[in-house]
Biotite code that builds the C-alpha atoms (Angstrom):
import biotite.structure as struc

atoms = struc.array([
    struc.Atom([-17.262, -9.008, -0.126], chain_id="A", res_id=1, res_name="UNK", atom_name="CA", element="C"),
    struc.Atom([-18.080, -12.433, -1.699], chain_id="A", res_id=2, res_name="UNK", atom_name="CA", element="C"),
    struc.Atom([-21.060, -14.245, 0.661], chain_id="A", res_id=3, res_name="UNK", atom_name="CA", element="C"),
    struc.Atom([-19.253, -17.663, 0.459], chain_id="A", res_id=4, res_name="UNK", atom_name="CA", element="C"),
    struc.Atom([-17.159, -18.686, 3.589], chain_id="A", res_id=5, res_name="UNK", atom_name="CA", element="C"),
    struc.Atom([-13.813, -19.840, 3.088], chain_id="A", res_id=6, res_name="UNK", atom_name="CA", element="C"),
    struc.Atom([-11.396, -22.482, 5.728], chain_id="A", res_id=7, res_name="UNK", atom_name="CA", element="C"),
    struc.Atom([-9.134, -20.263, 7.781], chain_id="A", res_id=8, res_name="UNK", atom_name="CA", element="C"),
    struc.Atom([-6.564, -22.478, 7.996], chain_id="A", res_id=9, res_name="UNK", atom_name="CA", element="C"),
    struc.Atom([-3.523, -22.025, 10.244], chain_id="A", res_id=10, res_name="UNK", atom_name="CA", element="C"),
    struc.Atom([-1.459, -20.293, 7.169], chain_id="A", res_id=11, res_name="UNK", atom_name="CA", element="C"),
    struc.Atom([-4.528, -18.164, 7.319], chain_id="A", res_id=12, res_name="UNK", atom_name="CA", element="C"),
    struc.Atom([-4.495, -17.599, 11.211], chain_id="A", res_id=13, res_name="UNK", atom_name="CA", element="C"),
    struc.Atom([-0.443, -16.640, 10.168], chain_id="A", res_id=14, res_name="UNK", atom_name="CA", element="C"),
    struc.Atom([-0.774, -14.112, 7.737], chain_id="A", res_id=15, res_name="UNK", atom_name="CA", element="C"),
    struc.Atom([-3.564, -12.757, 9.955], chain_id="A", res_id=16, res_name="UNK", atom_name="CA", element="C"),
    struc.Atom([-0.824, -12.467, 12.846], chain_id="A", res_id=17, res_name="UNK", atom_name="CA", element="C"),
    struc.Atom([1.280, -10.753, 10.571], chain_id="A", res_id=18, res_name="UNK", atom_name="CA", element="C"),
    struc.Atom([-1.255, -8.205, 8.903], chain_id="A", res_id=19, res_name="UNK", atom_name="CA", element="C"),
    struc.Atom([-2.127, -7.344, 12.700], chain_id="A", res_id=20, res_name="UNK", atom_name="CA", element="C"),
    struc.Atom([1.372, -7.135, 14.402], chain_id="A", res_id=21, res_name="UNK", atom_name="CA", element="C"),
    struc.Atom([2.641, -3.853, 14.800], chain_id="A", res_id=22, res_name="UNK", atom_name="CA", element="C"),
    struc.Atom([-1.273, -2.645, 14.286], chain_id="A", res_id=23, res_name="UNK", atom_name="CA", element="C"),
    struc.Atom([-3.249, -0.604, 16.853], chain_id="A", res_id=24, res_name="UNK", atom_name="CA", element="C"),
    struc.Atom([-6.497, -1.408, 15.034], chain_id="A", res_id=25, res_name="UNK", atom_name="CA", element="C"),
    struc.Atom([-7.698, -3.580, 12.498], chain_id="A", res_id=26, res_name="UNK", atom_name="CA", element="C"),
    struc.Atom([-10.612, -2.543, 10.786], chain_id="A", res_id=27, res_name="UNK", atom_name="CA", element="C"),
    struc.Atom([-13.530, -5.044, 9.738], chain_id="A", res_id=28, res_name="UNK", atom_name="CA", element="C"),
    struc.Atom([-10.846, -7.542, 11.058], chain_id="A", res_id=29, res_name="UNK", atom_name="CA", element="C"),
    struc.Atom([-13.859, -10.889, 10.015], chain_id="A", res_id=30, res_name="UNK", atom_name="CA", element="C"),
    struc.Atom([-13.963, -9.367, 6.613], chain_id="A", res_id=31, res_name="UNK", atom_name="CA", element="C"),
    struc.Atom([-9.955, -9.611, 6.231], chain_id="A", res_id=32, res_name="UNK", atom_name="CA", element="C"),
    struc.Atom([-9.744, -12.422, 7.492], chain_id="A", res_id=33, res_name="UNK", atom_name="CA", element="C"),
    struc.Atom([-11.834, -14.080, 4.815], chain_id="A", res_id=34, res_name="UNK", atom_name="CA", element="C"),
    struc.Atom([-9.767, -12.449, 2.103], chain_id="A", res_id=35, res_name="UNK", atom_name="CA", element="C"),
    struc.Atom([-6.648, -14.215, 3.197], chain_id="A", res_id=36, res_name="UNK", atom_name="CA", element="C"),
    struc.Atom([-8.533, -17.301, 3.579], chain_id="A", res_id=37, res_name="UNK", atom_name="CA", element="C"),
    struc.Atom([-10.385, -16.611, -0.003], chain_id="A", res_id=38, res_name="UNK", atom_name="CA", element="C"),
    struc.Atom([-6.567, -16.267, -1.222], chain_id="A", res_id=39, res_name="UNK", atom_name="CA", element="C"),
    struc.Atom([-5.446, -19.197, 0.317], chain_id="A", res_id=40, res_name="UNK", atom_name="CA", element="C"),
    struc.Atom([-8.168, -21.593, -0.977], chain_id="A", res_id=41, res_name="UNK", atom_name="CA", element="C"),
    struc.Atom([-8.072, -19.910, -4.841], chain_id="A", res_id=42, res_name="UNK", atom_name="CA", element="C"),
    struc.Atom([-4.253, -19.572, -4.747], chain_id="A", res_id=43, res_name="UNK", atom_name="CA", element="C"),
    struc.Atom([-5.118, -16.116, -5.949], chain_id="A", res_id=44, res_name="UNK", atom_name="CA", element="C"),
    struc.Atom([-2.668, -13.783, -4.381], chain_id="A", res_id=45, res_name="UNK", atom_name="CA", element="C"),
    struc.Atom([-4.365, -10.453, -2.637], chain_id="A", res_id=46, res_name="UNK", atom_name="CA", element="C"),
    struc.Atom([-3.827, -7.281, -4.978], chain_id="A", res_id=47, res_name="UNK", atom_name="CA", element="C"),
    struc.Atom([-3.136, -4.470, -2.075], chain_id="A", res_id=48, res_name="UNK", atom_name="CA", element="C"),
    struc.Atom([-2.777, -0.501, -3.088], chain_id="A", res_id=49, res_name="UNK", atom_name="CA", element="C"),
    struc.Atom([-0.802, 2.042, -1.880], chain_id="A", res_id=50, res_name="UNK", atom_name="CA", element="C"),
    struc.Atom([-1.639, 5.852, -4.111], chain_id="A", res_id=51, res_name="UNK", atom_name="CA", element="C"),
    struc.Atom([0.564, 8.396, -3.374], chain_id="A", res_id=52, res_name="UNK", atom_name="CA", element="C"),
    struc.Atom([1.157, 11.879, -4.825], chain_id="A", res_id=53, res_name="UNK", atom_name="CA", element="C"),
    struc.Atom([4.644, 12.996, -6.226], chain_id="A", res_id=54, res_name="UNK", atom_name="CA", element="C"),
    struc.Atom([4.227, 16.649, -4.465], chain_id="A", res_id=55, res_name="UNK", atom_name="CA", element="C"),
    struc.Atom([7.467, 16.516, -2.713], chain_id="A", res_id=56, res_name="UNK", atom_name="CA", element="C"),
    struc.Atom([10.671, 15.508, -3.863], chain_id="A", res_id=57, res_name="UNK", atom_name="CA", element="C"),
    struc.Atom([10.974, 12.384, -1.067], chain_id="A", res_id=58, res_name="UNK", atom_name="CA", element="C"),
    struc.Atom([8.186, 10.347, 0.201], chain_id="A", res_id=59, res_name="UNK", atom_name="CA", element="C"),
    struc.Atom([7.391, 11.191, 3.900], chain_id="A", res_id=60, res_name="UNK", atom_name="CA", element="C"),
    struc.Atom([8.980, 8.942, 7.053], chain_id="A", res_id=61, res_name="UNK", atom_name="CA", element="C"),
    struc.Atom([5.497, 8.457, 8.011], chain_id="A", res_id=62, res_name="UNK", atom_name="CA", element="C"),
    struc.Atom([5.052, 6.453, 5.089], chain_id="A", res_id=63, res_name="UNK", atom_name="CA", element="C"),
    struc.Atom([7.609, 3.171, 6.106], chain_id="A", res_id=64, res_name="UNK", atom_name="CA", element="C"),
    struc.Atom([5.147, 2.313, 8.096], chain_id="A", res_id=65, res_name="UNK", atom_name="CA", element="C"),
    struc.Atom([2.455, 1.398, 5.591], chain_id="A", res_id=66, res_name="UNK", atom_name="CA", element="C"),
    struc.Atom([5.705, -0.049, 3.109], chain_id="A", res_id=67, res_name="UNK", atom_name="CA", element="C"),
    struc.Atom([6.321, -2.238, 5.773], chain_id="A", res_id=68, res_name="UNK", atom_name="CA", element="C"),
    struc.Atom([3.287, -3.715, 6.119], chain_id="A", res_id=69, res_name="UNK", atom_name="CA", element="C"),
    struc.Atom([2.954, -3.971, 2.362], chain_id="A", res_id=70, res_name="UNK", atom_name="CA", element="C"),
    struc.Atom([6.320, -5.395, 2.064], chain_id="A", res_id=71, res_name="UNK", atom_name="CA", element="C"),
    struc.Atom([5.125, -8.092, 4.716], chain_id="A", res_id=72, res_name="UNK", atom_name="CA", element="C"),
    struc.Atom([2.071, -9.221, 2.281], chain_id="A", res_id=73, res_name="UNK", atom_name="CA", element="C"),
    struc.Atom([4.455, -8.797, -0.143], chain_id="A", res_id=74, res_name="UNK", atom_name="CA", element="C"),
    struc.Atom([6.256, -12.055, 1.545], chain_id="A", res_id=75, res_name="UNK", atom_name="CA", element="C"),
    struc.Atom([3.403, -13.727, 2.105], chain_id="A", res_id=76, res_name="UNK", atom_name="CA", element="C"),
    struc.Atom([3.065, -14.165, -1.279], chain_id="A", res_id=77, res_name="UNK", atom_name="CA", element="C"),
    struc.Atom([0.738, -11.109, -1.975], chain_id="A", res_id=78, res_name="UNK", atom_name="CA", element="C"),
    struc.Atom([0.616, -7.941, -4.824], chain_id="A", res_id=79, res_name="UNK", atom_name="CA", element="C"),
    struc.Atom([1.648, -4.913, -4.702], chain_id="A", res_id=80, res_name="UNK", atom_name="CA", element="C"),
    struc.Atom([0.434, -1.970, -6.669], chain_id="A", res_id=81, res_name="UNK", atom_name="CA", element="C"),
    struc.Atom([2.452, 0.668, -5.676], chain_id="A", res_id=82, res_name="UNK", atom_name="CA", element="C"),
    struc.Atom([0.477, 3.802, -7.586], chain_id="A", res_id=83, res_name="UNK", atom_name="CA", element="C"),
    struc.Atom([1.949, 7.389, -7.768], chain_id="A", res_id=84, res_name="UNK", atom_name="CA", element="C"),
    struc.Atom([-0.613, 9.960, -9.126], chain_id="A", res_id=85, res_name="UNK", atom_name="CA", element="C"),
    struc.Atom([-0.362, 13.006, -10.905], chain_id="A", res_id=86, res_name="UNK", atom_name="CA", element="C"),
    struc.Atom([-3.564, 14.951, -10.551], chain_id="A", res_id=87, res_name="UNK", atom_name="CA", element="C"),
    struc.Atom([-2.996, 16.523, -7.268], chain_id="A", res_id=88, res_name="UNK", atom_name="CA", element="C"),
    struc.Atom([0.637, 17.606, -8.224], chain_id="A", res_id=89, res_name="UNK", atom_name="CA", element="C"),
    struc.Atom([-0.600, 19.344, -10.784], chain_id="A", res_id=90, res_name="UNK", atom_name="CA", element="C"),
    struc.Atom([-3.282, 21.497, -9.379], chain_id="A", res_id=91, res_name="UNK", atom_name="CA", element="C"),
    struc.Atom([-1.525, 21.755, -5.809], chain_id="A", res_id=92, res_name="UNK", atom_name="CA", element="C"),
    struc.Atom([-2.708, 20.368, -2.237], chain_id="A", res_id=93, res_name="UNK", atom_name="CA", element="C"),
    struc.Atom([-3.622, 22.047, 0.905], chain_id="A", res_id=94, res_name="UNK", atom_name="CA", element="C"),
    struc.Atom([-3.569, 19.260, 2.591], chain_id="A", res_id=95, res_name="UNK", atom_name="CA", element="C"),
    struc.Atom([-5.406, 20.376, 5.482], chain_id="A", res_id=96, res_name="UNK", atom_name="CA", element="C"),
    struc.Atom([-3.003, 23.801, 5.182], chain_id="A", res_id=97, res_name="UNK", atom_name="CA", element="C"),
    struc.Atom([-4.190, 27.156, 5.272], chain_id="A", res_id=98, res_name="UNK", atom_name="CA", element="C"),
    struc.Atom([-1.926, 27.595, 1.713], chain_id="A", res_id=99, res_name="UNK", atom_name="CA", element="C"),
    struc.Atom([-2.094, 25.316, -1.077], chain_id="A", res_id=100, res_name="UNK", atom_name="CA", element="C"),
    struc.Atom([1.254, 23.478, -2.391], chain_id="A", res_id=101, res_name="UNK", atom_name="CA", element="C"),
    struc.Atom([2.270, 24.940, -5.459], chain_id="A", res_id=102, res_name="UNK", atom_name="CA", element="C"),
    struc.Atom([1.315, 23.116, -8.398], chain_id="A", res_id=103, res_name="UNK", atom_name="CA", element="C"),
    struc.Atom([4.359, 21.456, -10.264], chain_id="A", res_id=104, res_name="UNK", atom_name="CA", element="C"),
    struc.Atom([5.055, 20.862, -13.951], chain_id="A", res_id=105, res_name="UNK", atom_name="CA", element="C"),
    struc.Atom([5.564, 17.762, -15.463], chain_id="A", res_id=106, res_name="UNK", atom_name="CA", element="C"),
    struc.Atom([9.060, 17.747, -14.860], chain_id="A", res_id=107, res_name="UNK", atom_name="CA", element="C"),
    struc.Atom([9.366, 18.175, -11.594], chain_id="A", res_id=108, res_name="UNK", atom_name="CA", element="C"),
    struc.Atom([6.553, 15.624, -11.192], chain_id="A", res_id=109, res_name="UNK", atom_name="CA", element="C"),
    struc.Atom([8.384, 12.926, -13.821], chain_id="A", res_id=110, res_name="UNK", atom_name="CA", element="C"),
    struc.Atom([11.386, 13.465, -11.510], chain_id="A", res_id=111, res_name="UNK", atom_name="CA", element="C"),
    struc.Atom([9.618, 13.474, -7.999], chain_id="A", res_id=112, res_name="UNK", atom_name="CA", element="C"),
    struc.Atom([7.718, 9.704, -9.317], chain_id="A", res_id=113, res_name="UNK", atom_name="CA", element="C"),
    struc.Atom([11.431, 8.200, -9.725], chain_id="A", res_id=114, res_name="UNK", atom_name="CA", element="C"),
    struc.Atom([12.557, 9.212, -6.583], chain_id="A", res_id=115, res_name="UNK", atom_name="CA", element="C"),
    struc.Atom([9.313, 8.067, -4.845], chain_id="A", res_id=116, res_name="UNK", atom_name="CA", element="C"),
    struc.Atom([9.398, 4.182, -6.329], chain_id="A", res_id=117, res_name="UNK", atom_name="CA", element="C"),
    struc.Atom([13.390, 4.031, -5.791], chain_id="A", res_id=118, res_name="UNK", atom_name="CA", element="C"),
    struc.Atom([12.713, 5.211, -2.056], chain_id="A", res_id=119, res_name="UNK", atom_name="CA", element="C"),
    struc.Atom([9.929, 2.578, -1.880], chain_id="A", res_id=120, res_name="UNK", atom_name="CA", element="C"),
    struc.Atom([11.597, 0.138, -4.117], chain_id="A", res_id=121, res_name="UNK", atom_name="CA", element="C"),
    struc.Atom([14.001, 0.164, -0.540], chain_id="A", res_id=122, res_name="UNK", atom_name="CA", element="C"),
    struc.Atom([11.183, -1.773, 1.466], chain_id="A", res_id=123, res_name="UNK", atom_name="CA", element="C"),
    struc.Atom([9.367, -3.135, -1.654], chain_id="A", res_id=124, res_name="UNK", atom_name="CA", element="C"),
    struc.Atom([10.248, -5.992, -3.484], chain_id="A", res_id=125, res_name="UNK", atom_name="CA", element="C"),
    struc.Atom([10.064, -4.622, -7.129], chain_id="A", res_id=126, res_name="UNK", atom_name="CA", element="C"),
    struc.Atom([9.742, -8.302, -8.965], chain_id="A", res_id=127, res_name="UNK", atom_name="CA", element="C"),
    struc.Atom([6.086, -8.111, -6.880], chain_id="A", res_id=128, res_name="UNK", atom_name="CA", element="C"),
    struc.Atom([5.255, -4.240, -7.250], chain_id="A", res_id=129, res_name="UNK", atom_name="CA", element="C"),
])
């Protein structure tokens, strides 16, 4: 994180509201905070990730919760980078499991990848993804 202090100004104060609603904890909250204000006073829009793996054919419930938030920078005029690996489809994932996922071939991962960004393309807005 950049030194330099940037204004929070109340559009800043706003997206901070909205990055924190809905949130039980907000870690290094001062350090966020300066990123929206950095954004706001270069006009440079925030670039926020999201990885996931293609091991199952549908992406998990659990995960509207972080595509909702995402979608919400999204609106505030932020990036998206919606990533879906490989690597770990391929090898298999235990996940914290006593077993390990079977790994998956190409296919099944090619296919597995669509389904995932037309799930998330639900909550996302593509034209910033």
């Amino acid at each position: 994180m950049s030194t330099k202090s940037y204004p929070v100004t109340p559009r800043v104060l706003e997206a901070m509201e909205v990055t924190k609603r809905g949130c039980e904890e907000l870690l290094v909250e001062a350090d966020w905070l300066q990123k929206l204000a950095r954004s706001e006073a270069t006009q440079k829009p925030l670039r926020i990730k999201l990885g996931l793996d293609p091991t199952a054919p549908d992406i998990h419930l659990g995960h509207t919760v972080v595509l909702n938030k995402l979608r919400q920078l999204q609106d505030l005029g932020h990036t998206v980078i919606f990533l879906i690996g490989d690597f770990t489809s391929m090898i298999g994932d235990p996940s914290g499991r006593n077993s390990t996922r079977p790994p998956l071939t190409p296919e099944e991962i090619a296919v597995n990848a669509k389904t995932y960004y037309q799930q998330a393309s639900i909550i996302l807005d593509p034209s910033k993804t």
